[in-house]
PDB file of N, CA, C and O in Angstrom:
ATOM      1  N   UNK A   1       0.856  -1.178   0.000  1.00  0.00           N
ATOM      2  CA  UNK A   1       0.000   0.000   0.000  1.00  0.00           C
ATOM      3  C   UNK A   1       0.897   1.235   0.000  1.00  0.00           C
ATOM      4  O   UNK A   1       1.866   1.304   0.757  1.00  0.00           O
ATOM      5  N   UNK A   2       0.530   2.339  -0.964  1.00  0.00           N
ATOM      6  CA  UNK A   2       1.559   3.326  -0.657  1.00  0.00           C
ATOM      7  C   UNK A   2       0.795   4.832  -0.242  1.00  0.00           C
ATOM      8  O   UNK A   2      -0.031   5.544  -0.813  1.00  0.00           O
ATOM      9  N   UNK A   3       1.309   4.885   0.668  1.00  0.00           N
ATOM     10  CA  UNK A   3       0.762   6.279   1.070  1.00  0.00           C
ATOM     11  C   UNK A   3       1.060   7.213   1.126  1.00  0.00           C
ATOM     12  O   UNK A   3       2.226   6.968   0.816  1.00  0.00           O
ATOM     13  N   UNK A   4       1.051   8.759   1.338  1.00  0.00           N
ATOM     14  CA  UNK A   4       1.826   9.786   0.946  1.00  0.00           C
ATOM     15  C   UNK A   4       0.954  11.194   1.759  1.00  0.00           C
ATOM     16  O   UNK A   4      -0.225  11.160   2.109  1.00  0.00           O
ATOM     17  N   UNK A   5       1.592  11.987   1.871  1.00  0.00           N
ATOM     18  CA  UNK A   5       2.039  13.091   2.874  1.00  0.00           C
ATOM     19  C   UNK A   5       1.717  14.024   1.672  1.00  0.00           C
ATOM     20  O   UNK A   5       2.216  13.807   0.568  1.00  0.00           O
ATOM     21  N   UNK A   6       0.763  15.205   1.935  1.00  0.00           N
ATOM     22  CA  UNK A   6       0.764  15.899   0.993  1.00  0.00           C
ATOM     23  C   UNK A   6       0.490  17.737   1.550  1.00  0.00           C
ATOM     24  O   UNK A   6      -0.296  18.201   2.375  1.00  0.00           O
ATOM     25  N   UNK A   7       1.476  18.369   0.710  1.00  0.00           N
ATOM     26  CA  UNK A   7       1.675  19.498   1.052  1.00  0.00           C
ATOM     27  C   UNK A   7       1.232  20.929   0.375  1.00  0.00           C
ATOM     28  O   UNK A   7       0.929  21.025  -0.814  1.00  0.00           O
ATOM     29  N   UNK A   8       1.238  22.053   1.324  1.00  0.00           N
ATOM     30  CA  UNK A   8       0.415  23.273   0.463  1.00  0.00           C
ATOM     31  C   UNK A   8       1.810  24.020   0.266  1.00  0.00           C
ATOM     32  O   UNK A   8       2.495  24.486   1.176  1.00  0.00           O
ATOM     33  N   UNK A   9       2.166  24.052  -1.414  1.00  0.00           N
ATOM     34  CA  UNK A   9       3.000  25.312  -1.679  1.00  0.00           C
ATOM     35  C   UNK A   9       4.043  24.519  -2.185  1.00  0.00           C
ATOM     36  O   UNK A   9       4.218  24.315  -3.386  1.00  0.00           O
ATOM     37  N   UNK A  10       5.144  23.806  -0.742  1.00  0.00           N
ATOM     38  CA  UNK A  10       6.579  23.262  -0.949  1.00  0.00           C
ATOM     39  C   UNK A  10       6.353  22.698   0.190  1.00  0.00           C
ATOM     40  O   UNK A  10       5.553  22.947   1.092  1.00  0.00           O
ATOM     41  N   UNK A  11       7.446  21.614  -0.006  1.00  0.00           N
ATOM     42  CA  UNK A  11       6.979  20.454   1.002  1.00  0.00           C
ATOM     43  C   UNK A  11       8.357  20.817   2.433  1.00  0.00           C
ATOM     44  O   UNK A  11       9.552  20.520   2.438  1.00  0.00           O
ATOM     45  N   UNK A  12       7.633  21.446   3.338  1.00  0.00           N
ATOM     46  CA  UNK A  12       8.001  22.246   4.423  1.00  0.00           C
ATOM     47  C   UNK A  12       6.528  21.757   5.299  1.00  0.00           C
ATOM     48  O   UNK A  12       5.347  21.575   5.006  1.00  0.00           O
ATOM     49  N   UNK A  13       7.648  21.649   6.912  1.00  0.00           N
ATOM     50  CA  UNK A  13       6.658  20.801   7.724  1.00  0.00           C
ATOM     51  C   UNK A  13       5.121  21.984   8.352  1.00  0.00           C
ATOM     52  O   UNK A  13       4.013  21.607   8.735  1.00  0.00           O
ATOM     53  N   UNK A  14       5.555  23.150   8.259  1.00  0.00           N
ATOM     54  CA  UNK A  14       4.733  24.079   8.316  1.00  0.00           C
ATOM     55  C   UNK A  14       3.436  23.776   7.544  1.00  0.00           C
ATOM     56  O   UNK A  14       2.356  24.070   8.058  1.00  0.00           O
ATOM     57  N   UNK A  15       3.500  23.192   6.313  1.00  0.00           N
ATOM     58  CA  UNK A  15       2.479  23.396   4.946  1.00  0.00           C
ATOM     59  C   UNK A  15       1.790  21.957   5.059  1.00  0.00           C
ATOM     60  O   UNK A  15       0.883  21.571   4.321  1.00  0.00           O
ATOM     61  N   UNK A  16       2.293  21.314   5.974  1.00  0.00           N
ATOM     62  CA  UNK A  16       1.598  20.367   6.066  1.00  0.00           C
ATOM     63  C   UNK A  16       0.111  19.931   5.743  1.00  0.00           C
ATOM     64  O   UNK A  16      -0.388  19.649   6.832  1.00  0.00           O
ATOM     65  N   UNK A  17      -0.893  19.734   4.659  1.00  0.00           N
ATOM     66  CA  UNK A  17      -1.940  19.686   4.531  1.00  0.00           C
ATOM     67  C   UNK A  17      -2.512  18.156   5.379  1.00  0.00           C
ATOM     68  O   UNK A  17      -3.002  18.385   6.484  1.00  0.00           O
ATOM     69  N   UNK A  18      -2.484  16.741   4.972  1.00  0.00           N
ATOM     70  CA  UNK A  18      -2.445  15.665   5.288  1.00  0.00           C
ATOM     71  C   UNK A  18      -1.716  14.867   5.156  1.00  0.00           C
ATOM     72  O   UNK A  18      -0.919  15.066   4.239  1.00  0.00           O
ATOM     73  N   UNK A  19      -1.533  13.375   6.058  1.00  0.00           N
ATOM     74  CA  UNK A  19      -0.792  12.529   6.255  1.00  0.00           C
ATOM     75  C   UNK A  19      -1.508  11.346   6.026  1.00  0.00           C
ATOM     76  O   UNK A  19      -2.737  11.331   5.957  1.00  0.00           O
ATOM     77  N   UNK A  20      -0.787  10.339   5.904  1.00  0.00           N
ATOM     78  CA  UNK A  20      -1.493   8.762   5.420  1.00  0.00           C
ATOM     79  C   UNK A  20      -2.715   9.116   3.663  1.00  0.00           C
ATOM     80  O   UNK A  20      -3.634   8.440   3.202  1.00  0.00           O
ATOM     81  N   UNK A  21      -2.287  10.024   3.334  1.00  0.00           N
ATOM     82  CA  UNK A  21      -3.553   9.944   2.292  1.00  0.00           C
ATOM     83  C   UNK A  21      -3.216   8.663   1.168  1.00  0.00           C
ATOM     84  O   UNK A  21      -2.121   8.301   0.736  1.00  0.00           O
ATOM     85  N   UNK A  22      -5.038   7.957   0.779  1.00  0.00           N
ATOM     86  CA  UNK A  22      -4.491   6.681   0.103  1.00  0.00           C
ATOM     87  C   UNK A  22      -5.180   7.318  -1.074  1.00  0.00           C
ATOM     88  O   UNK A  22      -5.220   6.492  -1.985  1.00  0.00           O
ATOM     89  N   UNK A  23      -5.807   8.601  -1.458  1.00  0.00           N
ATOM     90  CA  UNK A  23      -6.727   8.955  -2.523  1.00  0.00           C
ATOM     91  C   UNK A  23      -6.481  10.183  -3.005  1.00  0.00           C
ATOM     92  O   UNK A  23      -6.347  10.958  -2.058  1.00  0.00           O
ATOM     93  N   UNK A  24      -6.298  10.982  -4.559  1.00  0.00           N
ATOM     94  CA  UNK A  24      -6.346  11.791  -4.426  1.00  0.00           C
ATOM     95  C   UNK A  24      -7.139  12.327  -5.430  1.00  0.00           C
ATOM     96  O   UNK A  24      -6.392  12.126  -6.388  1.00  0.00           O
ATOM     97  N   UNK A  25      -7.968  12.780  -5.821  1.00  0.00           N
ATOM     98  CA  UNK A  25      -9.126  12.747  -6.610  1.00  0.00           C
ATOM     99  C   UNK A  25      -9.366  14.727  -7.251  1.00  0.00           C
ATOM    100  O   UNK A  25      -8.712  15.674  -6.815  1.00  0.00           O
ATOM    101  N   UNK A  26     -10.407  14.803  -8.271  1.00  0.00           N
ATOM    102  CA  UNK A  26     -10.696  15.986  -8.533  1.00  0.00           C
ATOM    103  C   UNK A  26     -12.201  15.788  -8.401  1.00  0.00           C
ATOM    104  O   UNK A  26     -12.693  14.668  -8.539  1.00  0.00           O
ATOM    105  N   UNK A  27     -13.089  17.094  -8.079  1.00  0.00           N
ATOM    106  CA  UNK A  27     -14.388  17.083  -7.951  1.00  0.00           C
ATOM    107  C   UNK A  27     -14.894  18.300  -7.996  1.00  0.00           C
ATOM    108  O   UNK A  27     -14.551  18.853  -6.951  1.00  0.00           O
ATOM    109  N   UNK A  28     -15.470  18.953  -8.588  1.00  0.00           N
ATOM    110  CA  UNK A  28     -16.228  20.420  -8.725  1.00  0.00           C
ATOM    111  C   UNK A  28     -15.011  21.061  -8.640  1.00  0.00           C
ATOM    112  O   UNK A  28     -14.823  21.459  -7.490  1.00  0.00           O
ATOM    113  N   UNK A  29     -14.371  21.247  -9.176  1.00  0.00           N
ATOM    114  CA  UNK A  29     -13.068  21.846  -9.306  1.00  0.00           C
ATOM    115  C   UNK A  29     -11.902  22.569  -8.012  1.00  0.00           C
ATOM    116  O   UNK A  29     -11.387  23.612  -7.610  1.00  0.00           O
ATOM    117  N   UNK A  30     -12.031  20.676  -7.736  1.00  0.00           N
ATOM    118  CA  UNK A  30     -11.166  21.006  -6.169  1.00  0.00           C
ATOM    119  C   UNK A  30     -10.380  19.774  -6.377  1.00  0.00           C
ATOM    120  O   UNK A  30     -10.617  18.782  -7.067  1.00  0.00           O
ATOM    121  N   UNK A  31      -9.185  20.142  -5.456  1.00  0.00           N
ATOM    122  CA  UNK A  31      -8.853  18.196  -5.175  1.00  0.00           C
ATOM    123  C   UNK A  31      -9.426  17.857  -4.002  1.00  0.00           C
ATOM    124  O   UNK A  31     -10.072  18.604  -3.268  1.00  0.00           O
ATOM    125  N   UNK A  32      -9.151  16.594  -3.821  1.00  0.00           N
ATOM    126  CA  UNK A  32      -9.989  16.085  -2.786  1.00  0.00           C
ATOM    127  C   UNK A  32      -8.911  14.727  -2.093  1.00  0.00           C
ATOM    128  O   UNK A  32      -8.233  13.869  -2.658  1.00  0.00           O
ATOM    129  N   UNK A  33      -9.081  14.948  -1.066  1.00  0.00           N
ATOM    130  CA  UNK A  33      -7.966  14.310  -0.277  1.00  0.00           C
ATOM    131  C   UNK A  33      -8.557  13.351   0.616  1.00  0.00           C
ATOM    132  O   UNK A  33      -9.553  13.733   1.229  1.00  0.00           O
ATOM    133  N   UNK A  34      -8.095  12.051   0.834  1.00  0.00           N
ATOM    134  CA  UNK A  34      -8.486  10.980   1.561  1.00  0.00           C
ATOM    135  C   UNK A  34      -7.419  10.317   1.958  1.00  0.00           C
ATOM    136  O   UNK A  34      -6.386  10.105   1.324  1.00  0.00           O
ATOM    137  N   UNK A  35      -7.813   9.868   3.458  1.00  0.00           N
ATOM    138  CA  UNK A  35      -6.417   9.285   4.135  1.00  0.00           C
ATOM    139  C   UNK A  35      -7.084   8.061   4.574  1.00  0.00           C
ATOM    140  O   UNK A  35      -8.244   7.662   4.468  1.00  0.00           O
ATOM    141  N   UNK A  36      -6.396   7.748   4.912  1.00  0.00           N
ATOM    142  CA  UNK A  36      -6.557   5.749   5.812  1.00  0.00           C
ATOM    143  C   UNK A  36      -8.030   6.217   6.685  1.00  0.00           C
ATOM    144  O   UNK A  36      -8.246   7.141   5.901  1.00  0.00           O
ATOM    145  N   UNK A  37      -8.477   6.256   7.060  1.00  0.00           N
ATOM    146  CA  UNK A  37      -9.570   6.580   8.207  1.00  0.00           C
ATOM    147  C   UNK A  37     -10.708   7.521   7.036  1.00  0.00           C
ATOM    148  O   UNK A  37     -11.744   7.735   7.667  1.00  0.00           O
ATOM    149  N   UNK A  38     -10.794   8.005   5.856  1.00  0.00           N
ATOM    150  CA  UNK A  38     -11.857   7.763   5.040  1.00  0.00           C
ATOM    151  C   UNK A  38     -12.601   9.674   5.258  1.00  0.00           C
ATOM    152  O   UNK A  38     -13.746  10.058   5.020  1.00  0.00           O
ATOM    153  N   UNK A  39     -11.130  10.658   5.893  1.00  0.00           N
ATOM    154  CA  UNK A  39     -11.147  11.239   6.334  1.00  0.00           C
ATOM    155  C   UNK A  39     -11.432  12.237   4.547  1.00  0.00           C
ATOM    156  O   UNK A  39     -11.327  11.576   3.514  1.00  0.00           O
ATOM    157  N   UNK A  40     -11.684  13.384   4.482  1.00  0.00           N
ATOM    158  CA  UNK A  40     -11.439  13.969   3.004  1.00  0.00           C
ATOM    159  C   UNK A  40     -11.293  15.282   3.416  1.00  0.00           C
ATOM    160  O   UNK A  40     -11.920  15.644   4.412  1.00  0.00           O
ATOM    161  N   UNK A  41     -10.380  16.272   2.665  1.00  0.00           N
ATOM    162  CA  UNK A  41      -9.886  17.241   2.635  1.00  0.00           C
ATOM    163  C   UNK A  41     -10.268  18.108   1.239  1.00  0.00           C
ATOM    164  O   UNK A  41      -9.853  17.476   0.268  1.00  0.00           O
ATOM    165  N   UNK A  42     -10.696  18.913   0.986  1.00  0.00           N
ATOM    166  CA  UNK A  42     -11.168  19.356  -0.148  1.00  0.00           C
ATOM    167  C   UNK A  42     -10.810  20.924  -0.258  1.00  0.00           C
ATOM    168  O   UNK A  42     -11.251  21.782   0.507  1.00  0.00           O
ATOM    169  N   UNK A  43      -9.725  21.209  -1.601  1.00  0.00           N
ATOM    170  CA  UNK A  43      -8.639  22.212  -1.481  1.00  0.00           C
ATOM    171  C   UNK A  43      -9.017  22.827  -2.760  1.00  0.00           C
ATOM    172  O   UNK A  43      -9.169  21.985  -3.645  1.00  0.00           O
ATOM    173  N   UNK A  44      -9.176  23.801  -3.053  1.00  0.00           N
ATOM    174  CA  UNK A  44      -9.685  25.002  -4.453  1.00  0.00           C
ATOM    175  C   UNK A  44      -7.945  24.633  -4.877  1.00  0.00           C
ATOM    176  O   UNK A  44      -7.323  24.284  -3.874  1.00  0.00           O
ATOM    177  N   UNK A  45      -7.372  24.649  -5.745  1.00  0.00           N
ATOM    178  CA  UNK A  45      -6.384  24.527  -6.557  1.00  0.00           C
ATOM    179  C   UNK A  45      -6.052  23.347  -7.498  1.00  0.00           C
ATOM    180  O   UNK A  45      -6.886  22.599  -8.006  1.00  0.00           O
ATOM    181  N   UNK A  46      -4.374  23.276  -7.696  1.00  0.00           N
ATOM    182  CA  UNK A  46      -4.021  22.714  -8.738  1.00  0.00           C
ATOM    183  C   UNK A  46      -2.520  21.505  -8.220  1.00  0.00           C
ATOM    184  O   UNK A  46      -1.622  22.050  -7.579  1.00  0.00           O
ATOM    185  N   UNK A  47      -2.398  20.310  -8.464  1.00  0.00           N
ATOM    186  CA  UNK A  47      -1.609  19.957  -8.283  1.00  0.00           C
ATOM    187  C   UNK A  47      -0.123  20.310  -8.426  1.00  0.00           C
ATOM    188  O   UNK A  47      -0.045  20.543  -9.632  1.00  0.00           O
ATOM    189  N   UNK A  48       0.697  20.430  -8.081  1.00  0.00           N
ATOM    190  CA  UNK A  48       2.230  20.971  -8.301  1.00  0.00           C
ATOM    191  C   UNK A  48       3.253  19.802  -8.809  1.00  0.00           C
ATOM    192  O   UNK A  48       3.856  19.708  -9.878  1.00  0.00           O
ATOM    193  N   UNK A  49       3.235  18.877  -7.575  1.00  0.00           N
ATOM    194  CA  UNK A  49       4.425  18.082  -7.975  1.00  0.00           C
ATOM    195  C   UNK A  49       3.605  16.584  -7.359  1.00  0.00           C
ATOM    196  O   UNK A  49       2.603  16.895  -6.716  1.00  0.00           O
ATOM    197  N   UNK A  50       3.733  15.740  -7.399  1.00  0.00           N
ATOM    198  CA  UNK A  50       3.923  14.196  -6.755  1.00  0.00           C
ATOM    199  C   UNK A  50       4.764  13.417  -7.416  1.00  0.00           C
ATOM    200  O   UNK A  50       4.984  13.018  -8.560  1.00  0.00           O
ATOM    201  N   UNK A  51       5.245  13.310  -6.119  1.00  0.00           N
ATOM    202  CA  UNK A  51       6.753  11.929  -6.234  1.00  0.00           C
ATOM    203  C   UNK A  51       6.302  10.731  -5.190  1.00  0.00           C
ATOM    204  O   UNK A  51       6.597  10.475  -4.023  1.00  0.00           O
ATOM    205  N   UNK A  52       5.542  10.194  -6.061  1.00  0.00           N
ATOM    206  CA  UNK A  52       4.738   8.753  -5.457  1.00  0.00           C
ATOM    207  C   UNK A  52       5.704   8.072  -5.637  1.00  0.00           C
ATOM    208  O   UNK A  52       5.164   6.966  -5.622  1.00  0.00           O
ATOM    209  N   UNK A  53       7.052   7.826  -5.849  1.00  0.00           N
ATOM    210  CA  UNK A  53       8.462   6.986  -4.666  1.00  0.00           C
ATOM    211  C   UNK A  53       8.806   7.116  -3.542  1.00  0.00           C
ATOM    212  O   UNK A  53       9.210   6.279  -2.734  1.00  0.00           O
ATOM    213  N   UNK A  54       8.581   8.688  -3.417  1.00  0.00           N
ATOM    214  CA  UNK A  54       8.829   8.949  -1.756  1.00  0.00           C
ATOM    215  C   UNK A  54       7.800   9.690  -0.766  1.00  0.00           C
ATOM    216  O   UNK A  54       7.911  10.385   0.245  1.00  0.00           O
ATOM    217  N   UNK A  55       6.486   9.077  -1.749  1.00  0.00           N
ATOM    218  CA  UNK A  55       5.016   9.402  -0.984  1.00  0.00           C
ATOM    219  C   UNK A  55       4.688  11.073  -0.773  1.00  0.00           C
ATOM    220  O   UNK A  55       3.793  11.381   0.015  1.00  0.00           O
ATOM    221  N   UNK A  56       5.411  12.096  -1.473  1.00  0.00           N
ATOM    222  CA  UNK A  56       5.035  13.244  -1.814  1.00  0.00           C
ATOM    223  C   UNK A  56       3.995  13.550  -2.356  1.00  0.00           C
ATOM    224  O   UNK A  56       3.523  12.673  -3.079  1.00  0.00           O
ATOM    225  N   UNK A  57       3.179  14.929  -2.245  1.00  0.00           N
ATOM    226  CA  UNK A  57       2.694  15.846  -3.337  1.00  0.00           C
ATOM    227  C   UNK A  57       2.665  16.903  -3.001  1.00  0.00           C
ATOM    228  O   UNK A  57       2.743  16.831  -1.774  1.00  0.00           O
ATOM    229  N   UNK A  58       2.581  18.192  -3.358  1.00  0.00           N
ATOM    230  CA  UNK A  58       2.698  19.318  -3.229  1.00  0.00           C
ATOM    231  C   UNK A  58       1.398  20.024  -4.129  1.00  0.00           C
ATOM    232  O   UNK A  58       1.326  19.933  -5.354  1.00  0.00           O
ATOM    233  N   UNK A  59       0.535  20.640  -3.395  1.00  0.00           N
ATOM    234  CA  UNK A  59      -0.757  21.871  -4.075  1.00  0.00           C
ATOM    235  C   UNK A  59      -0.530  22.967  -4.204  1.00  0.00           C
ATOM    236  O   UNK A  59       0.185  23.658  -3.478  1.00  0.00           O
ATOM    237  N   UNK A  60      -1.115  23.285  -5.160  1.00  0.00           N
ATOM    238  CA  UNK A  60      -0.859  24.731  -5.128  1.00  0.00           C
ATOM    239  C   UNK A  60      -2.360  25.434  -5.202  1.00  0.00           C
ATOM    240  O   UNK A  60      -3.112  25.322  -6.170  1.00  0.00           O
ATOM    241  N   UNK A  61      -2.599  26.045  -4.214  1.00  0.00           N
ATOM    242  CA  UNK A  61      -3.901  26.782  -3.819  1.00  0.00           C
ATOM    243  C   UNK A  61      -4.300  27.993  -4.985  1.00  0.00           C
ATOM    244  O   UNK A  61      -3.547  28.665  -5.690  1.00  0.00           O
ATOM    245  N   UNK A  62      -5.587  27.985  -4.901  1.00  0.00           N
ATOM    246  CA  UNK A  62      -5.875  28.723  -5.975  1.00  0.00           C
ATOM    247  C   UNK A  62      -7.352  29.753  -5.770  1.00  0.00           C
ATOM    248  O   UNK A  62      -8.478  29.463  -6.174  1.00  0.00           O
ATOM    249  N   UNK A  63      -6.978  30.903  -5.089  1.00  0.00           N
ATOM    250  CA  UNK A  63      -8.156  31.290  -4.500  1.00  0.00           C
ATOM    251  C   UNK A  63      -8.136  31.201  -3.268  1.00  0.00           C
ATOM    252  O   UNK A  63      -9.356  31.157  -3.115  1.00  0.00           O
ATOM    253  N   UNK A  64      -7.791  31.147  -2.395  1.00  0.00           N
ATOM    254  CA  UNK A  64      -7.369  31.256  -1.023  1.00  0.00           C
ATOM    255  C   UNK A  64      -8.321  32.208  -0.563  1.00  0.00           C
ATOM    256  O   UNK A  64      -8.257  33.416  -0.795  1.00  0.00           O
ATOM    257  N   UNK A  65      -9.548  31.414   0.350  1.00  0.00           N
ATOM    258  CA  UNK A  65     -10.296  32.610   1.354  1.00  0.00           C
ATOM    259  C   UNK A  65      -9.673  32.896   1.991  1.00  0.00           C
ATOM    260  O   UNK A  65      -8.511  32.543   2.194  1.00  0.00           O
ATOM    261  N   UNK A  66     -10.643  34.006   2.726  1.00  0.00           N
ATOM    262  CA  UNK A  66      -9.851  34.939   4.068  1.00  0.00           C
ATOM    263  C   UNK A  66      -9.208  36.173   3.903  1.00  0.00           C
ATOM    264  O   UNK A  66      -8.433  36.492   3.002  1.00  0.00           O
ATOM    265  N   UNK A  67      -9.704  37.013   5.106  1.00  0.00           N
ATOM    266  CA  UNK A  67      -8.174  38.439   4.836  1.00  0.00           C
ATOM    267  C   UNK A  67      -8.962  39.175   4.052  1.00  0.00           C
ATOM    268  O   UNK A  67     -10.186  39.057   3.987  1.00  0.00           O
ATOM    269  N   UNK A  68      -8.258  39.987   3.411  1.00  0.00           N
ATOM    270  CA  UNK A  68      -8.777  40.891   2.569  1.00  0.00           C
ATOM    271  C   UNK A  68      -8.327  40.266   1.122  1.00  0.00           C
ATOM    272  O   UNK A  68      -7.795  40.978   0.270  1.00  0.00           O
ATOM    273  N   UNK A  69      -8.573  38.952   0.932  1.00  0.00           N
ATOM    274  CA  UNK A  69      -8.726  39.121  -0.703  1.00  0.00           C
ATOM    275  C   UNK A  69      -7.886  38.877  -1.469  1.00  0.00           C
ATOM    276  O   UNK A  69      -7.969  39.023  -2.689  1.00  0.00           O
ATOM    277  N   UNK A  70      -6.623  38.322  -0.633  1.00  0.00           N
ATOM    278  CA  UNK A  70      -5.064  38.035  -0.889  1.00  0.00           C
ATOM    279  C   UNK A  70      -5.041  36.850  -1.391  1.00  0.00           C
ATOM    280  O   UNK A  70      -3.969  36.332  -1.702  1.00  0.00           O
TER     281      UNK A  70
END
């Protein structure tokens, strides 16, 4: 089973989005994130990088609520 650690921006422990994810899917124009426990994460952007050898991915957000608009 391979699982993978997936990150917002660059893969820095700060950006941490989720851990154990076994799924990574698109849906109404989001990704959508699923880990061992069936848990889902659902992120407005675009994939960046995955290095499914060493269980990486990296997002890149797109539209970011909050704040004034940034």
């Amino acid at each position: 089973m391979c699982l993978s650690t997936i990150y917002r921006g660059s893969v820095e422990q700060d950006n941490l989005l989720m851990k154990n994810v076994r799924m990574i899917s698109c849906r109404d124009g989001k990704i959508v994130l699923t880990d061992l426990m069936e848990r889902e994460l659902s992120i407005k952007g675009e994939l960046d990088m995955a290095d499914l050898v060493n269980g990486v991915a990296v997002i890149r957000e797109t539209n970011r609520q909050g704040g004034d608009g940034q």
